[in-house]
Backbone as CSV, one residue per row, in Angstrom:
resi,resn,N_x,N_y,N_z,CA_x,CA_y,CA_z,C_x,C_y,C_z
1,UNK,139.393,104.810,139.318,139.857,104.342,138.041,140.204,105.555,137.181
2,UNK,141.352,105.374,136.486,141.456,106.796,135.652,141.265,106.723,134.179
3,UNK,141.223,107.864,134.008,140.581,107.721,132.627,140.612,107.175,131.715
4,UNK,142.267,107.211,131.493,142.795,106.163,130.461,142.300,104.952,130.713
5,UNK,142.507,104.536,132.046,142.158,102.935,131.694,140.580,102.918,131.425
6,UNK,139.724,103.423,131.706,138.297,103.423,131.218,138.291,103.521,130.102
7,UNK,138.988,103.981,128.915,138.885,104.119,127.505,139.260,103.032,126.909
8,UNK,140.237,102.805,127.944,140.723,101.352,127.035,139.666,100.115,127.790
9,UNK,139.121,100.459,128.779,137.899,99.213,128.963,136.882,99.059,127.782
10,UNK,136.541,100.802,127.487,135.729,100.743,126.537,135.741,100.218,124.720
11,UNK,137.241,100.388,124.678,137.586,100.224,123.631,138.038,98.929,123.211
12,UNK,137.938,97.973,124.261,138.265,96.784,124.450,136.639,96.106,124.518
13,UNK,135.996,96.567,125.022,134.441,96.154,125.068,134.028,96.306,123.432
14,UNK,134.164,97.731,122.817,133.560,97.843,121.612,134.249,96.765,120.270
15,UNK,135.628,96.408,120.241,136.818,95.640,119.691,135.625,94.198,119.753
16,UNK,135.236,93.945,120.888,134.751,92.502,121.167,133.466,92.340,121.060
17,UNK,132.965,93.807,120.955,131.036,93.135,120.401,131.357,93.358,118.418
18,UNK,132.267,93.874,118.356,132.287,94.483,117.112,132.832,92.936,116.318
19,UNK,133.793,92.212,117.152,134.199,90.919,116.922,133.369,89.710,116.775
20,UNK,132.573,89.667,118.145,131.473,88.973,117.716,130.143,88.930,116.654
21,UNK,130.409,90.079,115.814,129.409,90.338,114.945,130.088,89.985,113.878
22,UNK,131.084,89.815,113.749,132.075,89.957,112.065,132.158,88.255,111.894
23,UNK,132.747,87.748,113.099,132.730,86.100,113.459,131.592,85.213,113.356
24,UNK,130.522,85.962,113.809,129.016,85.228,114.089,128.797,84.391,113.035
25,UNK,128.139,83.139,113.089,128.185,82.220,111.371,127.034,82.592,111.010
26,UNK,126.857,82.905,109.855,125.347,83.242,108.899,124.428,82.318,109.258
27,UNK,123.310,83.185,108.875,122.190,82.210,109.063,121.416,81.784,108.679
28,UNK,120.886,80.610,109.027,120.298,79.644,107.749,119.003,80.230,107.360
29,UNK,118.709,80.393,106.193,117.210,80.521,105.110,116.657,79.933,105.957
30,UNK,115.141,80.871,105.819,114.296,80.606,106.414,113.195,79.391,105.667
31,UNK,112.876,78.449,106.474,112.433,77.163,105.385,110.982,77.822,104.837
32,UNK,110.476,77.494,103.441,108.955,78.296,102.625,108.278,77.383,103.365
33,UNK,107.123,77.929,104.048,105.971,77.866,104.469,105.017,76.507,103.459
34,UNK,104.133,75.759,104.214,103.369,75.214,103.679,102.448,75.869,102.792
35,UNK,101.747,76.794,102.738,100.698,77.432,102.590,100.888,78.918,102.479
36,UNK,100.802,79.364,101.329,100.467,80.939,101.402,99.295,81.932,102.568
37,UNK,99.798,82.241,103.426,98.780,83.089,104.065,98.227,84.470,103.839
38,UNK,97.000,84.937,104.198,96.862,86.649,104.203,95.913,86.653,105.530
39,UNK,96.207,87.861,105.925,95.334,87.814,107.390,95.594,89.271,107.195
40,UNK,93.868,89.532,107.574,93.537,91.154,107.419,93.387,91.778,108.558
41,UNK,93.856,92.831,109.362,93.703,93.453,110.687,92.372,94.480,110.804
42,UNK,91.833,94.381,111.413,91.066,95.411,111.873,90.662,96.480,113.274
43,UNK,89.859,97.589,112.766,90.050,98.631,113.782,89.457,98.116,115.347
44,UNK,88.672,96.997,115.150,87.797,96.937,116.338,87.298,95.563,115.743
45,UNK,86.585,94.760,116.838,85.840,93.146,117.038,84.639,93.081,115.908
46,UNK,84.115,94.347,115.779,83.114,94.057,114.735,83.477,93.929,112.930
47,UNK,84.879,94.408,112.785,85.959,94.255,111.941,84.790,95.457,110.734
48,UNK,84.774,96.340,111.129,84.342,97.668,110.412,85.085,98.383,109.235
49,UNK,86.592,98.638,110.177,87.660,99.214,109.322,88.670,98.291,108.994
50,UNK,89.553,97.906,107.818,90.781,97.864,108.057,91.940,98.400,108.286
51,UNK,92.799,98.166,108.689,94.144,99.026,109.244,94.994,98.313,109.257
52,UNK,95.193,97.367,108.728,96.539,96.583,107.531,96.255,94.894,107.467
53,UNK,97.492,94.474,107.060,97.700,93.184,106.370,98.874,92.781,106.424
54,UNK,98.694,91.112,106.204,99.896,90.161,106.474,99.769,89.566,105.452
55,UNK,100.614,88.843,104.800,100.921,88.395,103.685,102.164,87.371,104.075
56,UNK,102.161,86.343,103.994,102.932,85.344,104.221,103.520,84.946,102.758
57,UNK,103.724,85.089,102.089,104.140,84.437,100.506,105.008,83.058,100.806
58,UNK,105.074,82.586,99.749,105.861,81.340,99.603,107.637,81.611,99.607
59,UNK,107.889,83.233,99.106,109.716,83.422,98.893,109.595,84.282,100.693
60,UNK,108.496,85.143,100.979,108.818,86.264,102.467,107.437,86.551,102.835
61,UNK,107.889,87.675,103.785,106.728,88.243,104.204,106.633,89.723,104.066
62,UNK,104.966,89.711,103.920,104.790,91.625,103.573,103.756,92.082,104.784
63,UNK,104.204,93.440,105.103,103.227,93.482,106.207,102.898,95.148,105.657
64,UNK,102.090,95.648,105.970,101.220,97.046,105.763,100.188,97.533,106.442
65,UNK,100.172,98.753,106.863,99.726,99.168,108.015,99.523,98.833,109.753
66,UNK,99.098,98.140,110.095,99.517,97.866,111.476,98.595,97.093,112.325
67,UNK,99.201,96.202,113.068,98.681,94.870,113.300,98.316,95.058,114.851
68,UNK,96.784,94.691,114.556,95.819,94.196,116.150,95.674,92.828,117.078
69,UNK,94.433,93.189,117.208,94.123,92.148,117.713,92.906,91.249,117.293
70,UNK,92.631,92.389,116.261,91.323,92.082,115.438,91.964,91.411,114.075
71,UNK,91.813,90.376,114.124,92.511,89.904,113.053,91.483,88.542,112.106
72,UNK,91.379,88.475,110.660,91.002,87.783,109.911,92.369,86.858,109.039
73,UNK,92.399,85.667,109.555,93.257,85.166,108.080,92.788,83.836,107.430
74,UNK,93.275,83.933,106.008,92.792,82.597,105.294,94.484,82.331,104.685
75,UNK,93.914,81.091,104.236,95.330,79.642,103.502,94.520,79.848,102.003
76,UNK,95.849,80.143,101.480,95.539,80.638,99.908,96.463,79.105,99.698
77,UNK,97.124,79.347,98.463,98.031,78.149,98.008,99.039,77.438,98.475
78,UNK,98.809,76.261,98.144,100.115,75.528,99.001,101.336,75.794,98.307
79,UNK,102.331,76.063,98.683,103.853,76.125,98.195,104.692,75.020,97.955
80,UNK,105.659,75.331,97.176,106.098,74.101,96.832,107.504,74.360,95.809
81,UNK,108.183,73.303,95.653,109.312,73.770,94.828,109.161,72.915,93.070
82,UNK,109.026,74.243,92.274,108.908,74.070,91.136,109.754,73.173,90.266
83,UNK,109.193,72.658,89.066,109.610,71.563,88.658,110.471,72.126,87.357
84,UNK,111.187,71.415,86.662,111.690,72.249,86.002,111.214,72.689,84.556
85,UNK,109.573,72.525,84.511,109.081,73.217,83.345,108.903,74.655,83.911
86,UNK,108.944,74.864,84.821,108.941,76.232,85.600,110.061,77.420,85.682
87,UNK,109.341,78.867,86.224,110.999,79.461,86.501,110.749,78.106,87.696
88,UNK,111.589,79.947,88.497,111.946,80.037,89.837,110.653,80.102,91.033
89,UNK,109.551,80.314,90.412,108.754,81.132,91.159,107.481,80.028,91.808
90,UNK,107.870,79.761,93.367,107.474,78.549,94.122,105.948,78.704,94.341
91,UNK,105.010,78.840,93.132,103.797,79.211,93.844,102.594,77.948,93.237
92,UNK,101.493,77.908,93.422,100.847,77.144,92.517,99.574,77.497,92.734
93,UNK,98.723,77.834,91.268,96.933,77.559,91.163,96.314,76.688,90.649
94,UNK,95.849,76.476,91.607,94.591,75.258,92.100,94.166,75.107,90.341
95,UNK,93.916,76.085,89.726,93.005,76.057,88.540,93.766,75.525,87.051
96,UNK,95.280,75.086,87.586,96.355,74.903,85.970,96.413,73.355,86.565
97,UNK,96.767,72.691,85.406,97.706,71.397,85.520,98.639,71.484,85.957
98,UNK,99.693,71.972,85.418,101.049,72.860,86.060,100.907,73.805,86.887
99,UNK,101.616,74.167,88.131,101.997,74.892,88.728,103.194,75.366,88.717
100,UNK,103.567,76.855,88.660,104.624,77.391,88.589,104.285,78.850,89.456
């Protein structure tokens, strides 16, 4: 095969992944979670040290430092979509009448 035509294989390959990325249809939001989560990682089974965290929120997720096998998590608040005495902000405590 000579060269030229290998460039143009290649350049015909890159044209068409580069195509399929520009074309691809967006993608749908990710649906909010029932429940706010946090789950704490630790160094070892006897859960001594920590060495990060998960955070599930009601809008994403946060993660920090680095995830085992030693793991603790609890269900903080249920989520939900605010009413319109509210902002934007999908969260709610147990302890108000209103949640916002």
């Amino acid at each position: 095969m000579s060269t030229r035509r290998r460039y143009a294989y290649l350049a015909l390959a890159a044209a068409l992944v580069t195509l399929a990325f520009v074309v691809s249809p967006p993608r749908e939001a990710a649906a909010m979670p029932e429940f706010q989560i946090l789950c704490i990682y630790y160094s070892d089974a006897a859960h001594t040290t920590v060495v990060g965290n998960r955070f599930v929120s009601c809008t994403g997720i946060s993660n920090t430092g680095i995830q085992t096998a030693f793991v603790n998590c609890i269900q903080l608040n249920r989520c939900y979509t605010p009413g319109p005495e509210c902002s934007d902000a999908p969260w709610c405590d147990p302890n108000h009448e209103v949640c916002c």
